[in-house]
N, C-alpha and C positions, 0 to 999 in steps of 0.2 A: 574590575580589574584594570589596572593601567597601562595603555598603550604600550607600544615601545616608541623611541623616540623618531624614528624616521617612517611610520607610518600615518602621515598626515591623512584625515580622509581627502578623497575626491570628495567634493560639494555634489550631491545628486538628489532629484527630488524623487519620489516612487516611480512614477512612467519610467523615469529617465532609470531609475534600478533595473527596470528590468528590460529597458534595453539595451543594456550595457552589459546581461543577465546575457540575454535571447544573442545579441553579436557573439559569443563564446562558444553557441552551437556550432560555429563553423569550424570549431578544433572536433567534433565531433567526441564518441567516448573511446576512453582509450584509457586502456586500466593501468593501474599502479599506483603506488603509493609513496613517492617518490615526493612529488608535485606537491600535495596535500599534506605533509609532514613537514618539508619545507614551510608551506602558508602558518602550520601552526606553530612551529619553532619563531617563524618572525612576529606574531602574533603574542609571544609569552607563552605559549603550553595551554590555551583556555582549556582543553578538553583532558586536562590533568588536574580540574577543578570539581569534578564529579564524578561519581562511579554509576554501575546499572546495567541492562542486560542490551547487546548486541542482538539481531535478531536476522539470521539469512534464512534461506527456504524457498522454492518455487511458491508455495500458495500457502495463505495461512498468516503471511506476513501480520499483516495488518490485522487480521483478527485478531492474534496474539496480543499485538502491542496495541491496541484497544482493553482488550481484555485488563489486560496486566497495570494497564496505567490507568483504569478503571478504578481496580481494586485499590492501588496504591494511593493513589487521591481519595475512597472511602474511607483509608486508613488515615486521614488525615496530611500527608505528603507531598508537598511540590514537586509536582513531573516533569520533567522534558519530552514530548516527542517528535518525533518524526515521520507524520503519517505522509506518501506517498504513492502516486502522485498527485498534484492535489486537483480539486472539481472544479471550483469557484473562482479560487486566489491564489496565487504561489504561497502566499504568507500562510496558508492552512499549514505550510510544509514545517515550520518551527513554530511549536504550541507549548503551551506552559498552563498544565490544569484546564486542558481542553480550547484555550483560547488564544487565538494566532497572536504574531510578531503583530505591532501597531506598525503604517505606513512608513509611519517619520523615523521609528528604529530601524524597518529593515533598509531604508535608503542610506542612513546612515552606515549603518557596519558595513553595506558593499560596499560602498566607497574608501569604508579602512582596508577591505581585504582585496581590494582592486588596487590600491596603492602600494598593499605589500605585494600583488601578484605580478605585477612591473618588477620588481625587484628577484623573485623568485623564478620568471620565465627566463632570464639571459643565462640562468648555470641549470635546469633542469625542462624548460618550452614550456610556453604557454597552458596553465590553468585549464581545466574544460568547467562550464559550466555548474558540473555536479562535484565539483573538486572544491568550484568558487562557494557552492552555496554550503558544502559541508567544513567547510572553513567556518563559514555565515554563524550557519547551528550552532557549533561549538561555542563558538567567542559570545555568542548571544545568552548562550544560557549556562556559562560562564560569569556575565555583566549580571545576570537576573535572578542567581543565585539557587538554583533548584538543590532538591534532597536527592534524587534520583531520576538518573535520563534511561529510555526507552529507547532505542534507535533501532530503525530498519535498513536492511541493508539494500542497497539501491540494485546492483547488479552482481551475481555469482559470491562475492563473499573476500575469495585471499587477496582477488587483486584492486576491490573495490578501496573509493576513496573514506567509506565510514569504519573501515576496519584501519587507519590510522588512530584510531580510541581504542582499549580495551579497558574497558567499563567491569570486567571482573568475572561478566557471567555470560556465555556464548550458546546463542538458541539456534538450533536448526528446526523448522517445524515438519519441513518434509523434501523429498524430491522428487520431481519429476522432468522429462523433456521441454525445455525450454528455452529461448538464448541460446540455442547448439550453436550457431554462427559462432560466437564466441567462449563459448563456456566447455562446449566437447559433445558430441554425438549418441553418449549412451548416458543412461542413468549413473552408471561408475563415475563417470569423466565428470560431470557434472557434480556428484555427491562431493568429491576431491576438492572442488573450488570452494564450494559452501562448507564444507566442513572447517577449514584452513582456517575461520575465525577462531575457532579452539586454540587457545594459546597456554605456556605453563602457569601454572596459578590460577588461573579460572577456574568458575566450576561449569561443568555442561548439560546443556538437556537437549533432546532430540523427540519429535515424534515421527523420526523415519522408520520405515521400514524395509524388511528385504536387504537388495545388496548394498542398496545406501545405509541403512542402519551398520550395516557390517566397514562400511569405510566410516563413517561417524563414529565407531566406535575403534580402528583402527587409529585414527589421529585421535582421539581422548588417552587412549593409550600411550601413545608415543610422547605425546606431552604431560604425562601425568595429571591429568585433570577429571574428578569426578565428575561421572556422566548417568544421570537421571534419564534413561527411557518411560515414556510416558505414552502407553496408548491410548486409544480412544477411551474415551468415557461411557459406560455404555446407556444408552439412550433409552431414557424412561415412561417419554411423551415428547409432543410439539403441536403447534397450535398456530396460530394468524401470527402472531405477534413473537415467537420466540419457541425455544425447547427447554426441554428440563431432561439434567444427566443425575445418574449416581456417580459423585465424584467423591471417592475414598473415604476419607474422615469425615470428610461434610458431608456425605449422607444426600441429598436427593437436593438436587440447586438451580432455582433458575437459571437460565439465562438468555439474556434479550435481545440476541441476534438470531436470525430466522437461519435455516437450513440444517439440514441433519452432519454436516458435515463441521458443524460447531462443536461440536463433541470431542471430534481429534484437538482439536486448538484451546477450548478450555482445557482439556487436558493438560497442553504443553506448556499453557499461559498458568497454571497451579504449579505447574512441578517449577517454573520460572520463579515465583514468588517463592517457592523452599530455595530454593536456588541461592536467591537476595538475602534469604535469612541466614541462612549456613554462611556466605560471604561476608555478614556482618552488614547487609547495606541498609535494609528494610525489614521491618519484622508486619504483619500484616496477618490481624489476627482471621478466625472463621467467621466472626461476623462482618468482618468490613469484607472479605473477598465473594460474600454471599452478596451483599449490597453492592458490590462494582460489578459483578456478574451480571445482578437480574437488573443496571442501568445504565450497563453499555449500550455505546450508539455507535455503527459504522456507519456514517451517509454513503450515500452508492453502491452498498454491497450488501445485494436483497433487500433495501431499502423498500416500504413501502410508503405511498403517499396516496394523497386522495386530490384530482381536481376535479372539478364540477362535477360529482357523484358519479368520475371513473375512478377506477384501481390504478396502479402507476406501480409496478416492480422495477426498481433502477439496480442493473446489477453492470459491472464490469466484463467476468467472462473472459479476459480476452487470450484465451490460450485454450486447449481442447480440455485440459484436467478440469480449468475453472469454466467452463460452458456443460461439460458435462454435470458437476453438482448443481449448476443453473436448473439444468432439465430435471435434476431430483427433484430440485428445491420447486419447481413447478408443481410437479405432482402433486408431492404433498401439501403445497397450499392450494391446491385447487379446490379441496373441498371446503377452504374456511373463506374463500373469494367469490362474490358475485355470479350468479351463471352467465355463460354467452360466450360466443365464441371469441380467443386470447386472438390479440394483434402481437406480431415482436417486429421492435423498429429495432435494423441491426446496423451496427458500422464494427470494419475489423480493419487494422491496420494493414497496410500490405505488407509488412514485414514479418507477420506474424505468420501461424500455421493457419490461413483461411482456410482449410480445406477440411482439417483436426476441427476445429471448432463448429461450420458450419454441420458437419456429419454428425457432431454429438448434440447440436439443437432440432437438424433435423428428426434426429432418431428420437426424440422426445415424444413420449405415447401423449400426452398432454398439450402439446403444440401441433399436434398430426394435422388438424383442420384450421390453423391460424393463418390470419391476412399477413404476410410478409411484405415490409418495409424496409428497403434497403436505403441507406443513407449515407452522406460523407464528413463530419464534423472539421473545420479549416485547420488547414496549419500543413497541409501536403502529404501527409504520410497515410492516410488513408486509403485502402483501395477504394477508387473511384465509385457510387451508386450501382452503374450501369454494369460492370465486373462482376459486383460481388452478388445482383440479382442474378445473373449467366450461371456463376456458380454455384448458387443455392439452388436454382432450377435444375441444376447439371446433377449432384449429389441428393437433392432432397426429394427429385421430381415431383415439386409439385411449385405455380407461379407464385414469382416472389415480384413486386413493384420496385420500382426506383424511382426516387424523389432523393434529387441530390444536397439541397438545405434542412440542416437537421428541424430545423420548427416548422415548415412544412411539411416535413414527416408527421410531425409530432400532432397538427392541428388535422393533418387529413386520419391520423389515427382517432382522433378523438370526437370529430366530426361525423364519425358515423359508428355503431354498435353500440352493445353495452358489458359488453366483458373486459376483463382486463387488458390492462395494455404491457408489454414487456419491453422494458429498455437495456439493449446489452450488445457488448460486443468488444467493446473501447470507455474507457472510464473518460475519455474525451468525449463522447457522446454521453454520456451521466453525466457529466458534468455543464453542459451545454445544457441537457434537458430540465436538471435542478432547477439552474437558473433562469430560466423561461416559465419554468410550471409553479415552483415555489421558491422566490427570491427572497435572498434574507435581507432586509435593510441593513444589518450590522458587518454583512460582508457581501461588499460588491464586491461584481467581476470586476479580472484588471482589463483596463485596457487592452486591444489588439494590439500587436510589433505595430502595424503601420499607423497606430493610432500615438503612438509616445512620441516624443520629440527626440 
């Protein structure tokens, strides 16, 4: 796609992207859509270059859009997505058939869309961050020509900056308490935000329930747009490695993400695929969605790994809904995991519900006699080690350790026992712990802020 004419890039090498990236936290988030439509009207409209499904929800996100761009790649089709947030690399965050933006492309488009976003902050303020990179996305895989894009929705849904695309087909996977700061205080309030991606013409799916399903289907209504509820799947078996559901037409189907709670989001990631079909985007027959099912991979979430003949469960967690399925997901791998008593190295952001979270790990019949590791993964926002041991002791009663360098934690966890080790809490701590315990040569970490020029 061809520039427009006064969009020169800024000259920027990778480091320098994302510090140029990271400087833009300081407009902090700040919803609307105002900014971000602005960036792609100066831009040409990339994100009028593609169609595909939008995807908001408290939890589930990204299984979904795993899911969905699984099968759609089995089917032969170029994907876009945008898994978030990312572990290793920001560049995990725009993927195209599983494999991130190259260095030297994403320095380059900042640099277009920091050129336009000069031009765009004097009649509408400065860009945030998540405004800049969802500019990024679009215009990128716009340039790289995909069949169909995937996109997760970054924060609540109406006011966020990825609902400037409507791609055709609007997924809610669920709701629950989260983001109240800004989103709204009850389930209702919040369902209202996430729903709002429903626009006219699209078709919709929901795996909500309760009063949230009743406002998801309140705005499907008001906009006229076909709305596919899709419950769980019901659960047929599970194992080390994954579950198997009865899913409708397909009849009894792998799939290769561990937890019982995979069942609601294949669910919603199938009814998404009828979705694309009826919209005309993608057709994706039973056997390629059978094949993307049982060979999805989500890094970080329930991930298992193995070093030096420990277990290693990396799960994110970081809200009470997703620490709560963690404790499921415990259980029921406990019987297909090493004996010995579970370590859990935990870091929570302090902005989150430390308190929701810690109670539903505590309460976990399966982690009742585990070594607790408190930790603090950099970048500031973390509650401190020392805190969040006080407070695991306070709610769990029972001692928890503080060791405030997450590899520290991680070697003093592995340096003694032999049972599993659990990493959770902050997908910045999985993400930290990946890349210490199993680094990919094909994707290194970025550099630290203080480390770019």
């Amino acid at each position: 796609m061809t520039p427009v004419s006064d969009t020169r890039p800024i000259d920027l090498d990778y480091p320098g992207a994302l510090a140029a990236l990271a400087a833009r936290g300081r407009f902090g988030i700040r919803l609307g859509l105002a900014r971000t439509t602005a960036l792609l009207a100066a831009l040409g409209h990339p994100e009028r270059q593609f169609r595909g499904a939008l995807i908001a929800g408290t939890n589930g996100k990204g299984s979904v859009l795993a899911l969905t761009g699984a099968a759609l790649q089995a089917a032969g089709y170029r994907v876009g997505e945008t898994p978030k947030p990312h572990l290793i690399t920001y560049r995990e965050r725009l993927q195209v058939n599983g494999e991130p933006v190259d260095r030297e492309s994403f320095a380059r488009l900042t640099g277009e869309v920091l050129r336009v976003a000069d031009r765009v902050a004097r009649r509408h303020g400065e860009p945030t961050e998540f405004e800049l990179l969802t500019a990024i996305i679009f215009r990128w895989f716009a340039e790289v020509g995909i069949d169909v894009a995937v996109v997760e929705v970054g924060l609540g849904g109406r006011l966020d900056a990825t609902h400037a695309w409507d791609g055709g087909v609007a997924v809610v996977t669920n709701v629950s308490l989260d983001h109240m700061d800004r989103l709204g205080d009850t389930v209702t309030a919040i369902a209202k935000e996430k729903a709002a991606i429903i626009m006219r013409g699209d078709l919709a799916v929901t795996g909500a329930s309760g009063s949230a399903l009743n406002v998801v289907q309140r705005r499907a209504g008001r906009v006229a747009a076909p709305l596919i509820v899709a419950p769980p799947a019901p659960l047929s078996g599970l194992d080390r490695d994954g579950i198997e559901v009865e899913l409708g037409r397909l009849g009894r189907v792998r799939v290769g993400l561990r937890g019982r709670h995979q069942a609601a989001n294949v669910a919603v990631a199938d009814a998404t695929l009828d979705a694309l079909e009826a919209a005309g985007i993608a057709h994706v027959s039973g056997e390629a969605r059978r094949a993307g099912y049982a060979a999805v991979r989500w890094p970080g979430r329930l991930e298992l790994i193995e070093v030096a003949g420990r277990e290693i469960l990396l799960d994110g967690a970081h809200n009470p809904a997703g620490a709560t399925t963690l404790a499921e997901a415990v259980g029921d791998l406990t019987p297909f995991l090493r004996p010995g008593r579970p370590t859990l190295i935990l870091a929570i952001m302090a902005d989150k519900d430390v308190d929701g979270v810690v109670l539903a790990l505590a309460g976990a019949a399966a982690l009742t006699d585990a070594r607790v590791i408190c930790t603090a993964p950099e970048g500031g926002r973390a509650l401190p080690a020392e805190e969040l041991a006080a407070r695991w002791e306070a709610i769990g009663g029972h001692r928890a350790e503080a060791v405030g360098e997450p590899r520290r934690a991680l070697d003093a966890a592995l340096a003694s026992g032999h049972g599993p080790v659990i990493v959770a809490g902050s997908l910045y701590l999985v993400g930290a712990a990946r890349a210490y315990l199993a680094p990919d040569p094909h994707l290194a970490p970025d550099p630290l802020p203080s480390e770019a020029p």
